[in-house]
N, C-alpha and C positions, 0 to 999 in steps of 0.2 A: 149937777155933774156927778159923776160916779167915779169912783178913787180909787188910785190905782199907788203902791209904794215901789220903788225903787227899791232893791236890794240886790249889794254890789261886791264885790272884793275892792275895784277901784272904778270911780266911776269916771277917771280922764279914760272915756273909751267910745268909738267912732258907732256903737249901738248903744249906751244912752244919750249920747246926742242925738241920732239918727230918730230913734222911736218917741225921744219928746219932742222933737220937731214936727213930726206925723200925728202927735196926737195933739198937739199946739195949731199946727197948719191942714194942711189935706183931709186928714180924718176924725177934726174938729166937731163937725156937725155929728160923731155919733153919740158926742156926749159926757166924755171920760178927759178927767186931768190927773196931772200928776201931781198928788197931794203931799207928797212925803219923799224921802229917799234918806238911807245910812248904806255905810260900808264899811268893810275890815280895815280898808285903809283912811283912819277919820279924818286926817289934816288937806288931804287931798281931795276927799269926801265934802268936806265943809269948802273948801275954793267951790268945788264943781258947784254944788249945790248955789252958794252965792251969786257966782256968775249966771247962773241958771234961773237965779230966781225961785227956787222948789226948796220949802222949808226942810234943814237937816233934822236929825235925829240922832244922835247917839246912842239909844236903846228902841231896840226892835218893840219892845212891850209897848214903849210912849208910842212907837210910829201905827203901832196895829189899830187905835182909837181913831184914827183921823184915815184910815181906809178900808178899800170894800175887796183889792184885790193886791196880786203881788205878781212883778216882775222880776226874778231873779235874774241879774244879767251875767256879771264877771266869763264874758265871750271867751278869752284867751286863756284863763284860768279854770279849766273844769274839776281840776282836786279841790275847788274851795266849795263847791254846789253841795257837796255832802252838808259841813258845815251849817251852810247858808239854808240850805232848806231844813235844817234842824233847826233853825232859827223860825221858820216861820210858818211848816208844814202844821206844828201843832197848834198854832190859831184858829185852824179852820176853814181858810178861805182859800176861793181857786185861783192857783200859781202858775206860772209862765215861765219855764226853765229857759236859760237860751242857751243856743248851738255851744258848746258839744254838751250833751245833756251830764258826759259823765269822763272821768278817765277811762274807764273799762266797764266791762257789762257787767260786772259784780257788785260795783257802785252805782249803777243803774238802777238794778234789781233794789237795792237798798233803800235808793230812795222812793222808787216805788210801792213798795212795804211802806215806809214811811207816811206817805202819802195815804197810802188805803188804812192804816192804823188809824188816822187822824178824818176819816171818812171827808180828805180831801180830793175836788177835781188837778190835775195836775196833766199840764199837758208840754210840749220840748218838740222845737224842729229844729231843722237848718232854713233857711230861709231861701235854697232850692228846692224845696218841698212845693213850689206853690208858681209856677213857670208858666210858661206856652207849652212845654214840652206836658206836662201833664196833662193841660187840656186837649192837647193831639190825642194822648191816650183816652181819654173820657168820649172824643167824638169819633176813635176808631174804635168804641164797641168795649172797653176795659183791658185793666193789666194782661189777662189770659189770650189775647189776643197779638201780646207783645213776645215774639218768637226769639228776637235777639235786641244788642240794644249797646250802643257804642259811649260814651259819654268822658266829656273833658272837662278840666277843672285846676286851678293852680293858686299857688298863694305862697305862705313864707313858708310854711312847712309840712311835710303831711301829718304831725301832729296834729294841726290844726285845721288843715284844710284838708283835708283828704275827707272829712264827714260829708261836704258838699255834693262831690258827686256821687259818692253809695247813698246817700239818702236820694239824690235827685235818681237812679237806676230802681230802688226799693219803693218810693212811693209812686213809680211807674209801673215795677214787675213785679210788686206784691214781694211779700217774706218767704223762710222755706229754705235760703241758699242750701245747699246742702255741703261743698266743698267749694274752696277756691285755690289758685297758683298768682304768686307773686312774681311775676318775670324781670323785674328790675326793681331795684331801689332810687333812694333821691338821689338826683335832684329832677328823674323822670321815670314814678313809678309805674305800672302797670300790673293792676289785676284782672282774673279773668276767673267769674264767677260762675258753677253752675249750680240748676236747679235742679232738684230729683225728677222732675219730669225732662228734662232734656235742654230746658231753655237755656240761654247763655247772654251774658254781658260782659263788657270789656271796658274797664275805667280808667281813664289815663289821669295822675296828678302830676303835675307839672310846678318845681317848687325852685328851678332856678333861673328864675327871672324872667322870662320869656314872656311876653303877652299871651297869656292864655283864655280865652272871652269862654265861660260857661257854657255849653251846649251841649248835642246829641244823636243822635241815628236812631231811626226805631224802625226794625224791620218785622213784620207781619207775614199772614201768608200772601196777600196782596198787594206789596209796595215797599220798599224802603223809604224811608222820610226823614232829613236832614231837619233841624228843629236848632234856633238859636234861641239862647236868654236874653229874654229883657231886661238887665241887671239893674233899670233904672225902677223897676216897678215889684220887686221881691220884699223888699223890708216893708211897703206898704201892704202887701198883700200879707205877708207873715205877721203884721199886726190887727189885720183885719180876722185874719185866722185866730187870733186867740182871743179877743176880745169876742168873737161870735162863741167863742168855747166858756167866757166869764157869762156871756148873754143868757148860754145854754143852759147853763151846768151842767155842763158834758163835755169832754174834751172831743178834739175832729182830727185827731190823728192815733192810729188804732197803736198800741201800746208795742206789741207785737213787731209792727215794724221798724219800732225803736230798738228793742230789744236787739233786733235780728241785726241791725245796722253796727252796734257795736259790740256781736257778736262777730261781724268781717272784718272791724276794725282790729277788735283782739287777737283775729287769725293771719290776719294780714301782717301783723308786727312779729308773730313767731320767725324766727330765723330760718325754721325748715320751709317754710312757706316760698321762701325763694329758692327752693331746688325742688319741692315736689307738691299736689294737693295736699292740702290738709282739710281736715272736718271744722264743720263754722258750727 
């Protein structure tokens, strides 16, 4: 089996359960257990870990002997990933950031650096990254093909959620936004993104309570096309993606796009952004 560590801010969290359930159940046969796991929060770190079955750790150094790869998770917490992957970027070995990969694109960049100092593979989605909606776009010929492009998405905050659907619009329409307008705040934002070529997207997050089911619109020069998520089948595909990325040693999600994605996030929160475009 091939080893994979946990590394967490707190690991009572609905994606380390999720992903050692997937790598325990469904995506068993590729190989990979979960050898280890610690986190910043150690008393709750050690329950989880117990109930779990997955030996704790206390120090990063003892957990990096007993694995081959790393999953950094803390989901809800992205000011800890700086930290956390200073913990474990300089070991060497290829990491797995999860959603949101950073508070802002300056901490991105950071860890980035980080990463390439340590001549680490180092790769971060949302786990809309990896939908129906993207392979609509693969069998309508690519992103460049994608003229406009509508997209919903909702959750507790758009701190938090709001990555979901500009990643799910960017790993559709490609990077590049040039400016965006914020036309409303929470608890029903809307932005509207353009591209220097002309293109345009419109992404609603939806953060007060309302059943919001993931989905999409993607219009061409040939068709408009309605596109829902499969929300039951993301976290497995998001985990097949980065384990093909440990496989590789290559990461499969181009850095750029990342980049670019919270580079709208950090535009989207300026204040002027809801009365006029600003530059992403």
């Amino acid at each position: 089996m091939t080893r994979i560590g946990f590394v967490d801010y707190d690991l009572n969290n609905f994606h380390a359960d999720i992903y050692l359930k997937l790598l325990r159940g469904e995506l068993a046969e590729l190989g990979y257990t979960v050898a280890g796991c610690t986190a910043l929060k150690a008393e709750s770190g050690r329950i989880w870990a117990a109930e779990n079955d997955v030996a704790w750790f206390d120090d990063v150094n003892v957990l990096d002997a007993q694995v081959d790869f790393y999953v950094v998770l803390a989901p809800s917490n992205p000011e800890t990933h700086l930290q956390l992957c200073e913990q474990v970027l300089p070991m060497g070995k290829p990491t797995y950031v999860d959603k949101t990969f950073a508070p802002d694109t300056q901490t991105a960049e950071a860890i980035f650096t980080l990463a390439d100092k340590h001549s680490v593979v180092i790769q971060t989605s949302s786990a809309l990254r990896y939908t129906d909606v993207q392979k609509y776009v693969v069998d309508a010929g690519g992103s460049e093909k994608v003229l406009h492009m509508v997209a919903w998405g909702g959750g507790s905050s758009f701190a938090e959620y709001a990555i979901h659907p500009v990643e799910l619009v960017i790993s559709c329409m490609g990077d590049g936004v040039q400016r965006l307008l914020r036309w409303s705040d929470e608890p029903r934002s809307r932005l509207l993104l353009e591209w220097a070529d002309g293109r345009t997207a419109v992404i609603h997050v939806h953060t007060d309570g309302a059943t919001t089911p993931y989905s999409a619109s993607l219009t061409s020069a040939t068709e408009t096309r309605f596109v829902a998520v499969d929300s039951s089948a993301i976290f497995r595909d998001t985990a097949r993606a980065f384990l093909l990325a440990f496989e590789r040693g290559q990461a499969n999600v181009p850095r750029g796009q990342t980049l670019d994605v919270h580079r709208i996030l950090d535009a989207a929160r300026r204040p002027d952004a809801l009365q006029t475009f600003v530059g992403v």
